[in-house]
Structures are given as structure tokens and as C-alpha cells.
C-alpha positions as protocol buffer text, in pm:
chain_id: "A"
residue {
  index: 1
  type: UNK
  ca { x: -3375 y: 8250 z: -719 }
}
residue {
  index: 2
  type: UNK
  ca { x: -3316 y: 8021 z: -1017 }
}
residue {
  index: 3
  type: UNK
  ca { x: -3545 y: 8034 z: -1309 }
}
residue {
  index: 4
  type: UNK
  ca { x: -3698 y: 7739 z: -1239 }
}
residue {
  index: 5
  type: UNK
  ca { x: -3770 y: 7770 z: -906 }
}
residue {
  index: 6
  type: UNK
  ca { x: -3945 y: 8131 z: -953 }
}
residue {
  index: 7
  type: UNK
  ca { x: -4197 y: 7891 z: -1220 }
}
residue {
  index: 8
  type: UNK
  ca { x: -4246 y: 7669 z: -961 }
}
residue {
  index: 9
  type: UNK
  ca { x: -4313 y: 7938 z: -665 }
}
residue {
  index: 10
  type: UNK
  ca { x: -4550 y: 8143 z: -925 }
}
residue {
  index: 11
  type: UNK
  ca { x: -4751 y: 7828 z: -975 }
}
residue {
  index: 12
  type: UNK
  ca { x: -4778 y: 7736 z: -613 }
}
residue {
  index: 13
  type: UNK
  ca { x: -4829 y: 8061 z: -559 }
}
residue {
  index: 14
  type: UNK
  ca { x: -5126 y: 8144 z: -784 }
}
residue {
  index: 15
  type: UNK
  ca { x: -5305 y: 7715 z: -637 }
}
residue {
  index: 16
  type: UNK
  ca { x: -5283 y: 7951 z: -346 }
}
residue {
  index: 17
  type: UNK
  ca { x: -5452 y: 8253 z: -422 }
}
residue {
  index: 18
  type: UNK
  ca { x: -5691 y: 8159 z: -660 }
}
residue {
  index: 19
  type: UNK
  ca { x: -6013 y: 8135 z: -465 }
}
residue {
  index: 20
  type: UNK
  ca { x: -6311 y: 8208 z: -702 }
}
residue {
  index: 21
  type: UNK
  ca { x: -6203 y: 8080 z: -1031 }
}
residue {
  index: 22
  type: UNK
  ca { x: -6137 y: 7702 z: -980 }
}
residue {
  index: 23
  type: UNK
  ca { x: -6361 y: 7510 z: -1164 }
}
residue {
  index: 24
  type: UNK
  ca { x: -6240 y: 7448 z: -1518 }
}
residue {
  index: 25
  type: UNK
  ca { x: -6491 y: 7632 z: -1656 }
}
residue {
  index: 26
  type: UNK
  ca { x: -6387 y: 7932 z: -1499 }
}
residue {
  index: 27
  type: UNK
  ca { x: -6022 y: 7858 z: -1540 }
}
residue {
  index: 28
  type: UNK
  ca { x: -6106 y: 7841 z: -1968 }
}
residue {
  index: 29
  type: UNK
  ca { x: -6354 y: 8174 z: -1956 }
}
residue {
  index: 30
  type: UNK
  ca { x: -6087 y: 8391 z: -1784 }
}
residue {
  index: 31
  type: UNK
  ca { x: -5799 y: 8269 z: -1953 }
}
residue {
  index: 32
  type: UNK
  ca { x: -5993 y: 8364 z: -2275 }
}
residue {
  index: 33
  type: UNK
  ca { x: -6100 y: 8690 z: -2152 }
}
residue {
  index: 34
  type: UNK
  ca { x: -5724 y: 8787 z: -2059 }
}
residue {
  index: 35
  type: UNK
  ca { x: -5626 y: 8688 z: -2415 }
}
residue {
  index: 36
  type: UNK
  ca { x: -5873 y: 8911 z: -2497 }
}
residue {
  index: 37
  type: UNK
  ca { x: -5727 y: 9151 z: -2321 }
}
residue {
  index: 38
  type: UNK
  ca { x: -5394 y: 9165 z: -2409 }
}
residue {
  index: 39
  type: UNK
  ca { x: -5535 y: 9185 z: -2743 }
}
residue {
  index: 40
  type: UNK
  ca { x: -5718 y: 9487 z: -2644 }
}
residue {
  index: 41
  type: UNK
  ca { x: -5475 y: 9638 z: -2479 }
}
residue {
  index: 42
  type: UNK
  ca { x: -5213 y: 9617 z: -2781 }
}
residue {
  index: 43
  type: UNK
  ca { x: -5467 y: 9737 z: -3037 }
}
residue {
  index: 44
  type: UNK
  ca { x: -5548 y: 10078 z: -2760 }
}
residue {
  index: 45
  type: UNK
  ca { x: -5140 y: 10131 z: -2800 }
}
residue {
  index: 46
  type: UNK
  ca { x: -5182 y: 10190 z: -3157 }
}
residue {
  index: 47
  type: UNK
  ca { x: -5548 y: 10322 z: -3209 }
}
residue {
  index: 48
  type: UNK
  ca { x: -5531 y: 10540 z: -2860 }
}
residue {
  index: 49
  type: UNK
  ca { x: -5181 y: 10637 z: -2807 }
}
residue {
  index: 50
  type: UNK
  ca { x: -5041 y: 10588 z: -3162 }
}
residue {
  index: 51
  type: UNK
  ca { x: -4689 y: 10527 z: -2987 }
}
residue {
  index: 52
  type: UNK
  ca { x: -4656 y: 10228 z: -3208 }
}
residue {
  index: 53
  type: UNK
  ca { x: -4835 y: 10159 z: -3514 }
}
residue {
  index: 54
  type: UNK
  ca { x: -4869 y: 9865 z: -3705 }
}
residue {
  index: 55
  type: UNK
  ca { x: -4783 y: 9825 z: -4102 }
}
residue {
  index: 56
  type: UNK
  ca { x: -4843 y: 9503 z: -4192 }
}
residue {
  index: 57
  type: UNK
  ca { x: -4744 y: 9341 z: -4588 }
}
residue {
  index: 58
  type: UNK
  ca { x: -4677 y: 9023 z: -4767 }
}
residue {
  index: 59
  type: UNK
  ca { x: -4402 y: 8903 z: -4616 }
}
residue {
  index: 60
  type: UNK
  ca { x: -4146 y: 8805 z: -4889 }
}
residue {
  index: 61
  type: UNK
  ca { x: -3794 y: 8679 z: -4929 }
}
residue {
  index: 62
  type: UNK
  ca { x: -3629 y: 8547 z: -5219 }
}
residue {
  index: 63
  type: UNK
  ca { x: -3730 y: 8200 z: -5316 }
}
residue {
  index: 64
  type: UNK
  ca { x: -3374 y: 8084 z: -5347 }
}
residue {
  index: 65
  type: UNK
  ca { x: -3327 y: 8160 z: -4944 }
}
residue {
  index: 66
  type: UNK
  ca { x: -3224 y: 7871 z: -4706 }
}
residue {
  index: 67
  type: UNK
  ca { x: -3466 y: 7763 z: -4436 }
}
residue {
  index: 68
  type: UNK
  ca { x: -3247 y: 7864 z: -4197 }
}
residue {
  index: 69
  type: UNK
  ca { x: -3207 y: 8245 z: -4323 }
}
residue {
  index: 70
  type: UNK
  ca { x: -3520 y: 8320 z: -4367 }
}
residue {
  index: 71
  type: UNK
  ca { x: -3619 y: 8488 z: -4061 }
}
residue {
  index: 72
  type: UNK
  ca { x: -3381 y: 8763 z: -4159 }
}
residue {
  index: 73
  type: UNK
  ca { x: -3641 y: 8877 z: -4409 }
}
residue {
  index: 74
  type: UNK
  ca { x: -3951 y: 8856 z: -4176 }
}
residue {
  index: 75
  type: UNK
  ca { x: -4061 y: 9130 z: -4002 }
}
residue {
  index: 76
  type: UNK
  ca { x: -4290 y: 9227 z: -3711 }
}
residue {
  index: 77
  type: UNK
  ca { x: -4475 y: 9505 z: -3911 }
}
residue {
  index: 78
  type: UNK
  ca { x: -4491 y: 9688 z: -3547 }
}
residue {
  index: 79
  type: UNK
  ca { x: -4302 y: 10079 z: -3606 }
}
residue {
  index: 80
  type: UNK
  ca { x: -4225 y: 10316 z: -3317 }
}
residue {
  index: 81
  type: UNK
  ca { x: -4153 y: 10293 z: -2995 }
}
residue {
  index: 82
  type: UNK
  ca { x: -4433 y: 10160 z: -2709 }
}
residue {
  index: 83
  type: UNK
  ca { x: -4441 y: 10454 z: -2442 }
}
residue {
  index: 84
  type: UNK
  ca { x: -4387 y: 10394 z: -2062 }
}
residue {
  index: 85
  type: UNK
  ca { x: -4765 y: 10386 z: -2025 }
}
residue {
  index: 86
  type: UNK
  ca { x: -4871 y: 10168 z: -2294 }
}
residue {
  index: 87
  type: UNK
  ca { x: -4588 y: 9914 z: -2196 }
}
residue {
  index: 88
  type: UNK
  ca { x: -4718 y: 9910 z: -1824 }
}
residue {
  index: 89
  type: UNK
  ca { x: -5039 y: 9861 z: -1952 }
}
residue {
  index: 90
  type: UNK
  ca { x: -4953 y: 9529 z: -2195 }
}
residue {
  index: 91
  type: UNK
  ca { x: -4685 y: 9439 z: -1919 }
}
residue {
  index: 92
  type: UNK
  ca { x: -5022 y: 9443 z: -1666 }
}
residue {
  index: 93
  type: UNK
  ca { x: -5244 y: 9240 z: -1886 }
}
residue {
  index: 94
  type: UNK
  ca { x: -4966 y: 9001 z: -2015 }
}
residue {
  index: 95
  type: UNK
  ca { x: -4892 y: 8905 z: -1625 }
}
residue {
  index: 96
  type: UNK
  ca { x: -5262 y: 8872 z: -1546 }
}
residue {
  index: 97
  type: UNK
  ca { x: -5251 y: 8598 z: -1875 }
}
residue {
  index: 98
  type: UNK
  ca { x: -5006 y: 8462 z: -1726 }
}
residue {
  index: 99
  type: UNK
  ca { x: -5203 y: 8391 z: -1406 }
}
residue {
  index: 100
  type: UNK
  ca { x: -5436 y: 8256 z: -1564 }
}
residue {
  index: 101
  type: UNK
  ca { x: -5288 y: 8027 z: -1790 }
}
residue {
  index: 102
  type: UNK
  ca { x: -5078 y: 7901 z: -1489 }
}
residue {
  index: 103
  type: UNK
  ca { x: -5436 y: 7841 z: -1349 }
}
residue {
  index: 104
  type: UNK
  ca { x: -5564 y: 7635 z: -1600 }
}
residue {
  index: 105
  type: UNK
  ca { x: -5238 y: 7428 z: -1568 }
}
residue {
  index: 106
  type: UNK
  ca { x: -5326 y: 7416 z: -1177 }
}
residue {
  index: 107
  type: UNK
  ca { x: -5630 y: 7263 z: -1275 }
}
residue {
  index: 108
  type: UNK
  ca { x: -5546 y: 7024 z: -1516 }
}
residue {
  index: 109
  type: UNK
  ca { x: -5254 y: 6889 z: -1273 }
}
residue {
  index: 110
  type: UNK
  ca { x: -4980 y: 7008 z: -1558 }
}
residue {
  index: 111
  type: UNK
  ca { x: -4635 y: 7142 z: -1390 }
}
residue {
  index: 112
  type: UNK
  ca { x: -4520 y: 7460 z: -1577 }
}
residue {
  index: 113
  type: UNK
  ca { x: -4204 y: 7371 z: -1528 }
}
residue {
  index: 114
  type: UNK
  ca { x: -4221 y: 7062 z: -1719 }
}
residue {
  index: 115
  type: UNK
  ca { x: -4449 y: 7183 z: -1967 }
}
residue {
  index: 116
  type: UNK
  ca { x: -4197 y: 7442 z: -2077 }
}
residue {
  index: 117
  type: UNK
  ca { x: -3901 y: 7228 z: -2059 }
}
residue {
  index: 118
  type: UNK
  ca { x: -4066 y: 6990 z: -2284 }
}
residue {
  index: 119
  type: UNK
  ca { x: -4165 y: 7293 z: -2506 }
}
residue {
  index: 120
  type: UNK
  ca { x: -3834 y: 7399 z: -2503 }
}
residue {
  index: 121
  type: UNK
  ca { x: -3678 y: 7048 z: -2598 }
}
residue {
  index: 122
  type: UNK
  ca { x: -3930 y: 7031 z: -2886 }
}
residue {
  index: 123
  type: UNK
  ca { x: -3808 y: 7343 z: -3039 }
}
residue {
  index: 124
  type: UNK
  ca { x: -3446 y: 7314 z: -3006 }
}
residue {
  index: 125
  type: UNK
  ca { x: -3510 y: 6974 z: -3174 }
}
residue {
  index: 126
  type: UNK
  ca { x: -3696 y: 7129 z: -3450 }
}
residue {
  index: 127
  type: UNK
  ca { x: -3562 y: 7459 z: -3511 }
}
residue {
  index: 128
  type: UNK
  ca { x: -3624 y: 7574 z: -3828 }
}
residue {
  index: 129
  type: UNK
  ca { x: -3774 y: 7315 z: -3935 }
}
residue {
  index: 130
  type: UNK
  ca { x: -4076 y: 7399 z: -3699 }
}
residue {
  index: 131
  type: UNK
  ca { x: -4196 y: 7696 z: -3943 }
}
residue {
  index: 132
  type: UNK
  ca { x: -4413 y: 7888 z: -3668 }
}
């Protein structure tokens, strides 16, 4: 199956399935609960399991660096290694995001598919020059 065509089945396949949570309002409380919740569930890895731990700094590069270059200084201030567990876990939540935010796309009559295309043409236009 092509990537685009798995986007498309997801998202026909979560108009199908979602029974309870189609009103808008429900669509915007659960899709803020599961951010929540990966949130969570990233913050347990390191305060729980300590399998990763975070150490987080100014991030700095020298002022004379191109655009371009400077994500070679930037770091993700995560250290370690996520355990089988703790990846399930985030991998679990992350997909149940996922559902969500594909419902709240349902709902607002936006095709994934396009919406990430578009995303995708917007940042291969900007590049660096996007800064996010």
C-alpha cells in the first residue's frame, strides 16, 4: 500500500469507527486530552523509568554560523536510550493522537492527505528559512 493511500484508508477508517466522539466539541476535548497524554506518558519515561532523561540548556552556536548550519549545533537535550516498554507506551499514546487529530480533520471536512501535502510543500519551500 502506498503512503498515501494508507492516510487515506486511516482516515476513512477512523469516519468509520468513531461513534461517540463526533461533535466538535468532543473531537477538540479528546484531541487535547491525548496531547496530554503523550505528554504524560514522555515525562513517566524519564521520572518513572529513568530510561531516558532529559538535560535541557541554552542552546548556542556561534553567531558567525549560516542559517543553514545551524541545526548542527541544536540538540534534543533527551540522553539514554527509551526501553521497549516506555517506547510501546509513547508509540500507544502517539497513535491514539493520531486518531484523534484525524478526527477532528473528519469533522472539519479537511483531507489528511492534502493537508500534509500542502504542509509538506510549505516547508520544502521554506526550509531554513522557516526557523521552527
Amino acid at each position: 500500500m502506498k503512503d498515501n493511500e494508507v492516510i487515506s484508508n486511516f482516515q476513512d477508517m477512523v469516519s468509520e469507527v468513531l461513534i461517540r466522539h463526533r461533535s466538535i466539541l468532543d473531537c477538540l476535548s479528546k484531541y487535547q486530552e491525548s496531547t496530554a497524554r503523550v505528554n504524560r506518558s514522555v515525562i513517566k519515561t524519564v521520572t518513572d523509568c529513568g530510561c531516558i532523561s532529559i538535560n535541557a540548556n541554552k542552546k548556542q552556536f556561534p553567531p558567525s554560523t549560516a542559517l543553514k548550519d545551524c541545526s548542527k549545533y541544536m540538540d534534543s537535550h533527551i540522553k539514554g536510550k527509551m526501553c521497549e516498554h516506555c517506547r510501546e507506551v509513547i508509540a500507544e499514546e502517539l497513535g491514539k493522537h493520531l486518531f484523534y487529530l484525524t478526527a477532528l480533520c473528519n469533522t472539519l471536512e479537511f483531507e489528511m492527505e492534502d493537508l500534509i501535502g500542502k504542509e509538506y510543500d510549505r516547508i520544502s519551500t521554506l526550509r531554513h528559512f522557516l526557523l521552527s
